[in-house]
Predicted model as a PDB file, atoms N, CA, C, CB and O in Angstrom, pLDDT in the B-factor column:
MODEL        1                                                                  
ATOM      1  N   UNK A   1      -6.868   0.990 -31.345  1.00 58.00           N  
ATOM      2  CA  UNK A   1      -7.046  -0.447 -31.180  1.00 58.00           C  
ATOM      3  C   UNK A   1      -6.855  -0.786 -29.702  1.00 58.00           C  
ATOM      4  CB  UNK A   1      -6.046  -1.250 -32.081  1.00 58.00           C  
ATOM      5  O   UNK A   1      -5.849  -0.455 -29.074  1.00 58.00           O  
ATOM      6  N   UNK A   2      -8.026  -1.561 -29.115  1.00 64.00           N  
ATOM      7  CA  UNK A   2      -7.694  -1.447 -27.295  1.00 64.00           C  
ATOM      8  C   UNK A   2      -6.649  -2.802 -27.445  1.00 64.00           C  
ATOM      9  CB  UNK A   2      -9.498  -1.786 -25.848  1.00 64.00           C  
ATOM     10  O   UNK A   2      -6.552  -3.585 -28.390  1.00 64.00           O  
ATOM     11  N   UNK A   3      -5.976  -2.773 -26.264  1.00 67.00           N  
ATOM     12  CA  UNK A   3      -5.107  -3.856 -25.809  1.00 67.00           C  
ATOM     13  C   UNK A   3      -6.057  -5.286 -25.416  1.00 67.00           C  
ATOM     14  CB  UNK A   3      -4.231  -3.247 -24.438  1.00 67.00           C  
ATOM     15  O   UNK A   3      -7.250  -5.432 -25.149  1.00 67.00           O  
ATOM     16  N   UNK A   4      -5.203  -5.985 -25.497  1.00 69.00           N  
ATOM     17  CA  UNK A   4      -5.478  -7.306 -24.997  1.00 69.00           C  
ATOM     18  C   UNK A   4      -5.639  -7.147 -23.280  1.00 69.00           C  
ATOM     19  CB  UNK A   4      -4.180  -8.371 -25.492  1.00 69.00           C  
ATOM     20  O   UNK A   4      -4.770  -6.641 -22.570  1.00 69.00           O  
ATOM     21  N   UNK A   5      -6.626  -7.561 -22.907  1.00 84.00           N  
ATOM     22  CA  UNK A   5      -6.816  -7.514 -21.341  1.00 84.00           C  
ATOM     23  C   UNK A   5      -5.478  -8.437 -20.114  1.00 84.00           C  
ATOM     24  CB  UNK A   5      -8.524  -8.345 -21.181  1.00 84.00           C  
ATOM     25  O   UNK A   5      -4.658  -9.150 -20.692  1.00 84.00           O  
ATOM     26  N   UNK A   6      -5.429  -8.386 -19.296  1.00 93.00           N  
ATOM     27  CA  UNK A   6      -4.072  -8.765 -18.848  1.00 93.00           C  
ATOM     28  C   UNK A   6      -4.540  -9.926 -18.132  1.00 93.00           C  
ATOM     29  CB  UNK A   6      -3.192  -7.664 -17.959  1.00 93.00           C  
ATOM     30  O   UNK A   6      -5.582  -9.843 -17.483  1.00 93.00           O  
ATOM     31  N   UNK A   7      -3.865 -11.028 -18.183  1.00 94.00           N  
ATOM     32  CA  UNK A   7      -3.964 -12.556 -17.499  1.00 94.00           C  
ATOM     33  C   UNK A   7      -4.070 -12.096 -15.971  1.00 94.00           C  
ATOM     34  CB  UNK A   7      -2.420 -13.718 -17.815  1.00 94.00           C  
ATOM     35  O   UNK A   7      -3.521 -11.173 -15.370  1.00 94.00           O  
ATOM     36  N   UNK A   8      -5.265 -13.392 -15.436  1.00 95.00           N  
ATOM     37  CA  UNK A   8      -4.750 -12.999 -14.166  1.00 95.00           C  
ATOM     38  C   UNK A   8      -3.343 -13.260 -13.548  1.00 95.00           C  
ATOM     39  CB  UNK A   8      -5.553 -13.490 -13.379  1.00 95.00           C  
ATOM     40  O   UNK A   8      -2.998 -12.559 -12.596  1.00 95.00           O  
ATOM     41  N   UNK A   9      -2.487 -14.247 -14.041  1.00 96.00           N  
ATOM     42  CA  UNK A   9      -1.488 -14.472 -13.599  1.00 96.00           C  
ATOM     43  C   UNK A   9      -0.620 -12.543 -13.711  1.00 96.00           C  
ATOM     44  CB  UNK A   9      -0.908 -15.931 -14.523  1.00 96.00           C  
ATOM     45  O   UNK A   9      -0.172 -11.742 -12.890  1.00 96.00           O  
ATOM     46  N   UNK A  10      -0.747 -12.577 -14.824  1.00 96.00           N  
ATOM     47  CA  UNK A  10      -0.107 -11.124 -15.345  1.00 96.00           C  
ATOM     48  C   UNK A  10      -0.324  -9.884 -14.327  1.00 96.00           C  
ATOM     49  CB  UNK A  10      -0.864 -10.655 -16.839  1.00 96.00           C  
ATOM     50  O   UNK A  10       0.548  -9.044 -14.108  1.00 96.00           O  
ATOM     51  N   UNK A  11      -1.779  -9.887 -13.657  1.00 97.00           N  
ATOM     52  CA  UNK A  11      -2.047  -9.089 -12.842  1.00 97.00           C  
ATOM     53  C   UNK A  11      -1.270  -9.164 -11.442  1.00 97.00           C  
ATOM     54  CB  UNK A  11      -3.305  -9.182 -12.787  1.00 97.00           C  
ATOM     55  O   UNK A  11      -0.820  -8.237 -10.768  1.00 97.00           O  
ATOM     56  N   UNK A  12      -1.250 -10.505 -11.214  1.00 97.00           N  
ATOM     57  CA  UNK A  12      -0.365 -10.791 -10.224  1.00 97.00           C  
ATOM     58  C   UNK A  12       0.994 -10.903  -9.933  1.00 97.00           C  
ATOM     59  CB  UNK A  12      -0.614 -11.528  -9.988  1.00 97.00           C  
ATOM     60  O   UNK A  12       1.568 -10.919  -8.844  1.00 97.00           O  
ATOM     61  N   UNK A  13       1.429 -10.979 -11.093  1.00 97.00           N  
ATOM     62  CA  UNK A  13       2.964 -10.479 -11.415  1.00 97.00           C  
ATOM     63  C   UNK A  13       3.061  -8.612 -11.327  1.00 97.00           C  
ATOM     64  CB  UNK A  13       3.406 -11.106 -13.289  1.00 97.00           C  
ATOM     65  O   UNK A  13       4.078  -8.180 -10.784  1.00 97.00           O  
ATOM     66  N   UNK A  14       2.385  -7.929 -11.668  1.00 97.00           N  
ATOM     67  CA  UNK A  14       1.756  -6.328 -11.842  1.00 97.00           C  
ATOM     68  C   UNK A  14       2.011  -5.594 -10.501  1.00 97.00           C  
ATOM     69  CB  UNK A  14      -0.064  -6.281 -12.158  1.00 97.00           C  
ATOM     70  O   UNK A  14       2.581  -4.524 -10.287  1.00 97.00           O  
ATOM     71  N   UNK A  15       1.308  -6.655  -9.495  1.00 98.00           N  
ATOM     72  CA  UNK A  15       0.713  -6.644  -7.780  1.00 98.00           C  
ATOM     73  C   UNK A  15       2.113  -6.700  -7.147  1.00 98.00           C  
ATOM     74  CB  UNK A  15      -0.442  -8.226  -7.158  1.00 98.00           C  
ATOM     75  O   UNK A  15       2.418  -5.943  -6.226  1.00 98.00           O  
ATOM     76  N   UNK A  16       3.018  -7.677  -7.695  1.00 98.00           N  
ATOM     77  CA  UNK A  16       4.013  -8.054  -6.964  1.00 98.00           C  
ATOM     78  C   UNK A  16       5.129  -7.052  -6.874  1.00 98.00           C  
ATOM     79  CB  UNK A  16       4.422  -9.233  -7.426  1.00 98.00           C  
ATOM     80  O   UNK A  16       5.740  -6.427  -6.006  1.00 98.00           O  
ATOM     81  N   UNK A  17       5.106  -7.183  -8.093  1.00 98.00           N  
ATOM     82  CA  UNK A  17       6.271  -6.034  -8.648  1.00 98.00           C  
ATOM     83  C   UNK A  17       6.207  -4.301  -8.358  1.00 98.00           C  
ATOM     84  CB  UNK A  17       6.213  -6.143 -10.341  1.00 98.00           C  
ATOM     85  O   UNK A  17       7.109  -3.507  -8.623  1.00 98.00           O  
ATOM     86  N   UNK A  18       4.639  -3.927  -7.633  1.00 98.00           N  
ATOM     87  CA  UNK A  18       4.508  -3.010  -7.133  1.00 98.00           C  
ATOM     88  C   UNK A  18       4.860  -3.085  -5.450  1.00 98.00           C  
ATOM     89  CB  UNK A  18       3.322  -2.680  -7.577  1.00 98.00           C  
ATOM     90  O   UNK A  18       5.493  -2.323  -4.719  1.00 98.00           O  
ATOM     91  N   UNK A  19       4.250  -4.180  -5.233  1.00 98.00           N  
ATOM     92  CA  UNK A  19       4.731  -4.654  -3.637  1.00 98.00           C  
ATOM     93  C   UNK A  19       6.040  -4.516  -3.477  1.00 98.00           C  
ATOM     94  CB  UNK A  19       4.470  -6.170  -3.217  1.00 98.00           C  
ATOM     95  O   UNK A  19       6.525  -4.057  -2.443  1.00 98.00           O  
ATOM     96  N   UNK A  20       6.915  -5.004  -4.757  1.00 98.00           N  
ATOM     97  CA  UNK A  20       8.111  -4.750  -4.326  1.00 98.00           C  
ATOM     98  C   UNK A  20       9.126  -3.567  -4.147  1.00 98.00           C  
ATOM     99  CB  UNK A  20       8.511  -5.376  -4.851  1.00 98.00           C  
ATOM    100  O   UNK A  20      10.250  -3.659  -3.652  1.00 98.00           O  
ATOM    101  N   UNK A  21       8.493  -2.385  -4.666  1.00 98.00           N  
ATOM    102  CA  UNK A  21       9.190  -1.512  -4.535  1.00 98.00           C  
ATOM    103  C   UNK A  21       9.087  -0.295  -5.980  1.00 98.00           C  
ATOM    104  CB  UNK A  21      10.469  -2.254  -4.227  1.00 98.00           C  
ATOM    105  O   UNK A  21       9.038   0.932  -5.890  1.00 98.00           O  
ATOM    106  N   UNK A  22       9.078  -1.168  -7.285  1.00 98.00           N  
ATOM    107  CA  UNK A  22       8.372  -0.877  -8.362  1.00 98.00           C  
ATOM    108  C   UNK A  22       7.560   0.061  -8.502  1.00 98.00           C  
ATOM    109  CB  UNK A  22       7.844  -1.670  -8.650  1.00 98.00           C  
ATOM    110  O   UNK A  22       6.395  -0.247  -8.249  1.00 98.00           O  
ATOM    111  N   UNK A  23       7.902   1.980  -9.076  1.00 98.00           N  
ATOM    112  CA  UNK A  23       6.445   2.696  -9.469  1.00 98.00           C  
ATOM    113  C   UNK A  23       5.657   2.360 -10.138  1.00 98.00           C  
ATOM    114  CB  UNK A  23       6.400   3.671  -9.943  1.00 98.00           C  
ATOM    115  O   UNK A  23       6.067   1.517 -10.935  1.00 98.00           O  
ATOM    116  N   UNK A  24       4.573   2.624 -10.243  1.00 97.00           N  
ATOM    117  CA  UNK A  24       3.460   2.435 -10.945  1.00 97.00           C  
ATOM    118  C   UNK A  24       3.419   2.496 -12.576  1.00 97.00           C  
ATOM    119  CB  UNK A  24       2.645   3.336 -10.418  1.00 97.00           C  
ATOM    120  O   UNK A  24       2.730   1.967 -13.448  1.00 97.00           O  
ATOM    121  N   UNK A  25       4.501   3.404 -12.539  1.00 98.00           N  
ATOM    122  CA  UNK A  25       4.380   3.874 -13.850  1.00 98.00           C  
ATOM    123  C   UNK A  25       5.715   3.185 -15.017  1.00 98.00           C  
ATOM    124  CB  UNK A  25       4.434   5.616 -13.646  1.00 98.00           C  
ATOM    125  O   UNK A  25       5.862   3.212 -16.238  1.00 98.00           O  
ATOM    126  N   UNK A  26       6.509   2.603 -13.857  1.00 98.00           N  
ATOM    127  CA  UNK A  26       7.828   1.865 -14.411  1.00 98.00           C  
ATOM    128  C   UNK A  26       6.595   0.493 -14.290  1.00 98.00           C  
ATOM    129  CB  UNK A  26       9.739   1.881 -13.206  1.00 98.00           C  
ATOM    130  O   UNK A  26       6.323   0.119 -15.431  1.00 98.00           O  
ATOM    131  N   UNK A  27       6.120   0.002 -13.630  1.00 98.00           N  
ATOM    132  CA  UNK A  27       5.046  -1.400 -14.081  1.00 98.00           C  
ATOM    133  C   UNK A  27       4.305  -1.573 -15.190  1.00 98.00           C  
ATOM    134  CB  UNK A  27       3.977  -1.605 -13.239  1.00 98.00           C  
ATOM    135  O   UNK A  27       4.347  -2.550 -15.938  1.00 98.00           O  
ATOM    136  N   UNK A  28       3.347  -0.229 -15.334  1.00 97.00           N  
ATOM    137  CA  UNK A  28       2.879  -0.201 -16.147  1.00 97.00           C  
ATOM    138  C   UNK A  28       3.449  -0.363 -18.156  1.00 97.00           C  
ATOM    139  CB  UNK A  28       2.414   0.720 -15.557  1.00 97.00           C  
ATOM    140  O   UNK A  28       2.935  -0.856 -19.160  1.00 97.00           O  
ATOM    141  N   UNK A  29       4.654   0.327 -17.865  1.00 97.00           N  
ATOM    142  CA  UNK A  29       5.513   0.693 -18.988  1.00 97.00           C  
ATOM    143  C   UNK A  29       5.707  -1.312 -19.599  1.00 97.00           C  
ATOM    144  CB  UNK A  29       7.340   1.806 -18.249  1.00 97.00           C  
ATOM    145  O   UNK A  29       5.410  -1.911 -20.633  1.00 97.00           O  
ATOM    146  N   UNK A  30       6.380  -1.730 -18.211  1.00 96.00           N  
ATOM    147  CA  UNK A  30       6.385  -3.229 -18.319  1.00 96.00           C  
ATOM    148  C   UNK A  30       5.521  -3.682 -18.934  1.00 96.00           C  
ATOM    149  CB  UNK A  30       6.346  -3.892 -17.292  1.00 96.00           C  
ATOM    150  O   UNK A  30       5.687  -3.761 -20.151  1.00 96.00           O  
ATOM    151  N   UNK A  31       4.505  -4.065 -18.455  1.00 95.00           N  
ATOM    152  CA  UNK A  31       3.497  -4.758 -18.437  1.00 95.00           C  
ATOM    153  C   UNK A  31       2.277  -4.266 -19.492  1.00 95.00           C  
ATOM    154  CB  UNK A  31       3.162  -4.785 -17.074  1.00 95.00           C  
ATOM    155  O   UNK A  31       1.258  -4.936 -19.662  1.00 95.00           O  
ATOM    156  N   UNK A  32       2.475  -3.328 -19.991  1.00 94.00           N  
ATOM    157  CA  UNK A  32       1.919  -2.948 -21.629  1.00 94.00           C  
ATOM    158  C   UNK A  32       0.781  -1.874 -21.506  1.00 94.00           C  
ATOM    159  CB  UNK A  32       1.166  -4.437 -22.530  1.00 94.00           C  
ATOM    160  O   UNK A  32       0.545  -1.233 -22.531  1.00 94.00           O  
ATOM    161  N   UNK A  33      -0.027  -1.568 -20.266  1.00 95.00           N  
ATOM    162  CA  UNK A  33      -0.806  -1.169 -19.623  1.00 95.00           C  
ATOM    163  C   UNK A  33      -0.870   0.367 -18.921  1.00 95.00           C  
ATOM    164  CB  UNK A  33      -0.802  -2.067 -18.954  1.00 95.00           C  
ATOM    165  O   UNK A  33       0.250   0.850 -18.752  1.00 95.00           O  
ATOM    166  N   UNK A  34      -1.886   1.128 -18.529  1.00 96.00           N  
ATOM    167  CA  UNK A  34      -1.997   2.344 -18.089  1.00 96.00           C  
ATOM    168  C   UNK A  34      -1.476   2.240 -16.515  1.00 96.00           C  
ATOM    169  CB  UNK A  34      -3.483   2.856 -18.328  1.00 96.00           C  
ATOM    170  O   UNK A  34      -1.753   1.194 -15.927  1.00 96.00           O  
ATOM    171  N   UNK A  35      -0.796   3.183 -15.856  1.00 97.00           N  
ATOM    172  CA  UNK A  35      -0.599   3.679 -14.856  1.00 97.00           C  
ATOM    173  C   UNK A  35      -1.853   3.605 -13.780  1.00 97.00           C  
ATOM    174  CB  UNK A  35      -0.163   4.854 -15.224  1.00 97.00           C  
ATOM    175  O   UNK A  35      -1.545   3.179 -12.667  1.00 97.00           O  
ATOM    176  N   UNK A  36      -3.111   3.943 -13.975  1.00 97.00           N  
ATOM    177  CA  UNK A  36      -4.581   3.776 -13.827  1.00 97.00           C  
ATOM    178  C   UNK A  36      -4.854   2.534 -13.908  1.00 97.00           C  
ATOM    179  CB  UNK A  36      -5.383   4.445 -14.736  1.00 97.00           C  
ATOM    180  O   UNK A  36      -5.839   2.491 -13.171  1.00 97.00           O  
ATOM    181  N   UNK A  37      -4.675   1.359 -14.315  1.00 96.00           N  
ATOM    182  CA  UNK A  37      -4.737   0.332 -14.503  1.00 96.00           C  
ATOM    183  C   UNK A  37      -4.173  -0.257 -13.458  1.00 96.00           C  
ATOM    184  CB  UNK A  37      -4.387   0.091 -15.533  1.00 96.00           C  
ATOM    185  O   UNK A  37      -4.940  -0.729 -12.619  1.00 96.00           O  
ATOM    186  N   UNK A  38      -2.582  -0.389 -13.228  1.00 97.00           N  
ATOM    187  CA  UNK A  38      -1.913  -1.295 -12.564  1.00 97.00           C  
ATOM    188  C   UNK A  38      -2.551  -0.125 -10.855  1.00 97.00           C  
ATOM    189  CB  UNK A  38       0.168  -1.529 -13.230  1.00 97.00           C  
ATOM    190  O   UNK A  38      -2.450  -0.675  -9.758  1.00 97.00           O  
ATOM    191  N   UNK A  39      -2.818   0.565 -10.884  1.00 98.00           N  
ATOM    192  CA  UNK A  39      -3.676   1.398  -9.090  1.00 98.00           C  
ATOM    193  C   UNK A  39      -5.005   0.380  -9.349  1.00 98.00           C  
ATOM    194  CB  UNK A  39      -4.384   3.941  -9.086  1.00 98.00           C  
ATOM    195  O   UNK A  39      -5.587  -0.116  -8.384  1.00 98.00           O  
ATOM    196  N   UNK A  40      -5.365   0.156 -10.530  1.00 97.00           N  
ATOM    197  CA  UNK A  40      -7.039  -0.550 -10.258  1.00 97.00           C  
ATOM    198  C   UNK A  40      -6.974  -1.980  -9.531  1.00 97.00           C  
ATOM    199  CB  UNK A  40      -7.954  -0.896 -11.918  1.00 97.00           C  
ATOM    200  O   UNK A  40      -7.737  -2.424  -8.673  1.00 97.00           O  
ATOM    201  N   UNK A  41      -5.406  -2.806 -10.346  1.00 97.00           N  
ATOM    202  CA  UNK A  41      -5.156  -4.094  -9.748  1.00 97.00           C  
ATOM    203  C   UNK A  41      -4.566  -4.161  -8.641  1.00 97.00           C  
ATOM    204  CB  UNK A  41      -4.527  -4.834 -10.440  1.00 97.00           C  
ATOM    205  O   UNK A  41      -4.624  -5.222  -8.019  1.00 97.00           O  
ATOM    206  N   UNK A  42      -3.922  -3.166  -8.165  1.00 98.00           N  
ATOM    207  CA  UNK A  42      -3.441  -2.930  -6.986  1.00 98.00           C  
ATOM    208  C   UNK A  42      -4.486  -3.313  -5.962  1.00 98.00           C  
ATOM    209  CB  UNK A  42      -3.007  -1.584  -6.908  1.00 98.00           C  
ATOM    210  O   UNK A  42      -4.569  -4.391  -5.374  1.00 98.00           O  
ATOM    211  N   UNK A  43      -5.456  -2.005  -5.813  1.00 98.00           N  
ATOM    212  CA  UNK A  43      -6.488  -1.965  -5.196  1.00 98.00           C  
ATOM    213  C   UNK A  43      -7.422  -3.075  -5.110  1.00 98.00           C  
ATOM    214  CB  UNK A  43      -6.971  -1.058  -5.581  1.00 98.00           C  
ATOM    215  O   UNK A  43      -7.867  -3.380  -4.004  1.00 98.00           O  
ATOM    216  N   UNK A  44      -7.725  -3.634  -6.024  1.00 97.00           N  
ATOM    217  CA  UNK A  44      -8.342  -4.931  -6.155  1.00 97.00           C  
ATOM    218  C   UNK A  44      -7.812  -6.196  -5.175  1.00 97.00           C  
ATOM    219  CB  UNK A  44      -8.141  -5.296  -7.615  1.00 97.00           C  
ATOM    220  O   UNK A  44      -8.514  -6.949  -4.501  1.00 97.00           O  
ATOM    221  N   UNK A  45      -6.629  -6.188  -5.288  1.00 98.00           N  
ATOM    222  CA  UNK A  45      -6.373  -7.474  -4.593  1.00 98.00           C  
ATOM    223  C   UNK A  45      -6.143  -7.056  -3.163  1.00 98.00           C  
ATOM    224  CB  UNK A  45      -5.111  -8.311  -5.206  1.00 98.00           C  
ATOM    225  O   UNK A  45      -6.633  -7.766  -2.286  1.00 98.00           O  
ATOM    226  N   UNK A  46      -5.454  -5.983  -2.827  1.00 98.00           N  
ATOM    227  CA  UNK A  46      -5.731  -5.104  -1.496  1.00 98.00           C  
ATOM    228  C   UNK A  46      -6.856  -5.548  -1.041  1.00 98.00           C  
ATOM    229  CB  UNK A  46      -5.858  -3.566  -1.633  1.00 98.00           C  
ATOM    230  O   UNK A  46      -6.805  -6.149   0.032  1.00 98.00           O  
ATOM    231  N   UNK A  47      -8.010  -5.406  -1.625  1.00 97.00           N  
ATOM    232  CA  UNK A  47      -9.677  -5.839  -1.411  1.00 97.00           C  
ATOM    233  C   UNK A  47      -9.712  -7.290  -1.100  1.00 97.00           C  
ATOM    234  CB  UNK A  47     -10.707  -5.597  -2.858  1.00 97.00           C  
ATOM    235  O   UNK A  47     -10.103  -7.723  -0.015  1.00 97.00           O  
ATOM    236  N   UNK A  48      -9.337  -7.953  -1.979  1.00 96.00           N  
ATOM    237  CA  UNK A  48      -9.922  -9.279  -2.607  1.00 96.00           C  
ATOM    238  C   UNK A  48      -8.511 -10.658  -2.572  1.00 96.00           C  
ATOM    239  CB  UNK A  48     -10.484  -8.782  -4.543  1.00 96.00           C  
ATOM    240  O   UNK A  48      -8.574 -11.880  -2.707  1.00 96.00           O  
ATOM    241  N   UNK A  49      -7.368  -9.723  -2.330  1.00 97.00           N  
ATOM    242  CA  UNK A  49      -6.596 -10.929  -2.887  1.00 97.00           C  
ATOM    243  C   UNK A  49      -6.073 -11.192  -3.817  1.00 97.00           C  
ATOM    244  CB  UNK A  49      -7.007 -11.720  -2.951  1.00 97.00           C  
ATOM    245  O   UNK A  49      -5.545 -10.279  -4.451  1.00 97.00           O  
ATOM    246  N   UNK A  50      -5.978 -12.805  -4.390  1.00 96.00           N  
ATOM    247  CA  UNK A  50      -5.659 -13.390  -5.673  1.00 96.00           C  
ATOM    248  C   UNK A  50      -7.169 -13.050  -6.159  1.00 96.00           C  
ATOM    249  CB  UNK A  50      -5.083 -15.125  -5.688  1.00 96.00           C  
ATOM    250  O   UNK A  50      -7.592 -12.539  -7.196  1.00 96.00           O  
ATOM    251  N   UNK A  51      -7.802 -13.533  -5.006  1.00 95.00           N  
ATOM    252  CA  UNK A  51      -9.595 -13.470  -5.639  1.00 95.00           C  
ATOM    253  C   UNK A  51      -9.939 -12.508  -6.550  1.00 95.00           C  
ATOM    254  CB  UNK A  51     -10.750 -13.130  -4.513  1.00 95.00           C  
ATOM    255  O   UNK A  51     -10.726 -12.674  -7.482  1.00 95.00           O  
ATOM    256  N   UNK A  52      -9.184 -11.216  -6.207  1.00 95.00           N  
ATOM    257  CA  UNK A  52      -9.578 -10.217  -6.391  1.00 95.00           C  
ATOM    258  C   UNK A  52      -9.059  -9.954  -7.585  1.00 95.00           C  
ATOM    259  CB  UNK A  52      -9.416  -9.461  -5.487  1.00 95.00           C  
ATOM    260  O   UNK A  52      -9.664  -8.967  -8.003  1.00 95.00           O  
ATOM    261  N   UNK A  53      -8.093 -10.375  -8.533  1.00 95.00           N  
ATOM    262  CA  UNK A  53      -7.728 -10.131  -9.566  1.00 95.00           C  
ATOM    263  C   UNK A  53      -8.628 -10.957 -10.400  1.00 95.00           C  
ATOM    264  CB  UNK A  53      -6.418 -10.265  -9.654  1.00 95.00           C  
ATOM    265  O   UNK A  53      -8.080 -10.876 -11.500  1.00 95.00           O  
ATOM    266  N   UNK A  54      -9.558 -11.618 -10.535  1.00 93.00           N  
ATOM    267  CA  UNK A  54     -10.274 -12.295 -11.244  1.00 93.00           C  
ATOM    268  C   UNK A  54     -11.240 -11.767 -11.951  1.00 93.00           C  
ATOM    269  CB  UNK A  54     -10.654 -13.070 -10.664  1.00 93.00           C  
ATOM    270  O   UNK A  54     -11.925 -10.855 -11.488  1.00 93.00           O  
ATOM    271  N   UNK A  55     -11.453 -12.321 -13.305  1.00 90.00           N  
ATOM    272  CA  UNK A  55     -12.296 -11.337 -14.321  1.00 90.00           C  
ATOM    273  C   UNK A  55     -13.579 -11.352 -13.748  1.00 90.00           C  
ATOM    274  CB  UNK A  55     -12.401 -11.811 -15.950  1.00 90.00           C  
ATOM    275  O   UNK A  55     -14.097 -12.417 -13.411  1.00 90.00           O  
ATOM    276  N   UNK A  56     -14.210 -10.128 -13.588  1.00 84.00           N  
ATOM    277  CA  UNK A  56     -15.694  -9.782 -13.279  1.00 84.00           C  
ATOM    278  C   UNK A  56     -16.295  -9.768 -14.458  1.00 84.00           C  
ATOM    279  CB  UNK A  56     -15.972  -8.464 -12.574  1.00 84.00           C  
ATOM    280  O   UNK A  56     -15.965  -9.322 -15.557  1.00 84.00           O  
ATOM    281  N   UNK A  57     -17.529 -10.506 -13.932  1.00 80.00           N  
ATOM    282  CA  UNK A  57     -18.746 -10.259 -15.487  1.00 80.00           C  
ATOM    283  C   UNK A  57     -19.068  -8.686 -15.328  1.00 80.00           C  
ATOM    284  CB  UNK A  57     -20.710 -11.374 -15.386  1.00 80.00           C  
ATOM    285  O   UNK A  57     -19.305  -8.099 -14.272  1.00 80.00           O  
ATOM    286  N   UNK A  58     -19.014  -8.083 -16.771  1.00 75.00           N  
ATOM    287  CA  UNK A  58     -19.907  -6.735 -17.062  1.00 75.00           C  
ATOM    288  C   UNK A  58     -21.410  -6.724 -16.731  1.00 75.00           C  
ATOM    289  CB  UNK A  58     -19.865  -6.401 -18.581  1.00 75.00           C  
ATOM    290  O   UNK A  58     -22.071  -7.737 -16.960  1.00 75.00           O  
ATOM    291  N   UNK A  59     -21.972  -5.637 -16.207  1.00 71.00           N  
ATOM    292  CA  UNK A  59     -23.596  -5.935 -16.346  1.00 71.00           C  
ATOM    293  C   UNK A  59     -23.811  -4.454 -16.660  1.00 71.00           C  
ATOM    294  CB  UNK A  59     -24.577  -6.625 -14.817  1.00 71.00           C  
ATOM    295  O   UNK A  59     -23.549  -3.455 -15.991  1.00 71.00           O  
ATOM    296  N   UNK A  60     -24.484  -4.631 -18.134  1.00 66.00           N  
ATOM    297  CA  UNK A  60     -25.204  -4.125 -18.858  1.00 66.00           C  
ATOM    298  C   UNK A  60     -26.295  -3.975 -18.203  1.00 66.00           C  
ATOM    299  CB  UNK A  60     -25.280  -4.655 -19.883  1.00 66.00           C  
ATOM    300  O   UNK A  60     -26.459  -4.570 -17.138  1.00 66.00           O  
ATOM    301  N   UNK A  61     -27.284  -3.107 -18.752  1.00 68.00           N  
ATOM    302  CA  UNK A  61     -28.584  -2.534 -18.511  1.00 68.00           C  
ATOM    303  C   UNK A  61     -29.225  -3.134 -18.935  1.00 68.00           C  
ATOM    304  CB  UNK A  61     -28.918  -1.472 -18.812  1.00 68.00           C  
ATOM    305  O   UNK A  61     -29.221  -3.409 -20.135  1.00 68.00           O  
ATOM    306  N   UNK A  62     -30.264  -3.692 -17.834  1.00 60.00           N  
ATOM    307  CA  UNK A  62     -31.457  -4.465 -17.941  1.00 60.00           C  
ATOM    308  C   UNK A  62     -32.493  -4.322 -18.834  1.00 60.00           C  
ATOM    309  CB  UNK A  62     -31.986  -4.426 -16.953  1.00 60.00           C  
ATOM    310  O   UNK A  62     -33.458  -5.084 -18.787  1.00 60.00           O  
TER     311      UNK A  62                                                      
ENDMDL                                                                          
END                                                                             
């Protein structure tokens, strides 16, 4: 059964708590989520910001 996807607020709580000092894998445990996951939101806002935690549309094949 997949998980519920994570709020952006949630992501940003994720971001912080890694900023702060927090492994990846003690966040993840938190926050309900893969280890791989909280490096994807990491990276994302690294990129982007708050912006950057924001849900992207999927694109399917034309």
């Amino acid at each position: 059964m997949p998980r519920p996807a994570l709020s952006v607020r949630s992501r940003l709580v994720l971001v912080e708590r890694v900023a702060a000092g927090q492994s990846a894998t003690a966040v993840a445990a938190q926050m309900g989520c893969s280890r791989q996951t909280v490096h994807k939101w990491v990276k994302r806002f690294d990129e982007g910001g708050v912006a950057g935690l924001a849900d992207r549309s999927s694109r399917g094949p034309s």
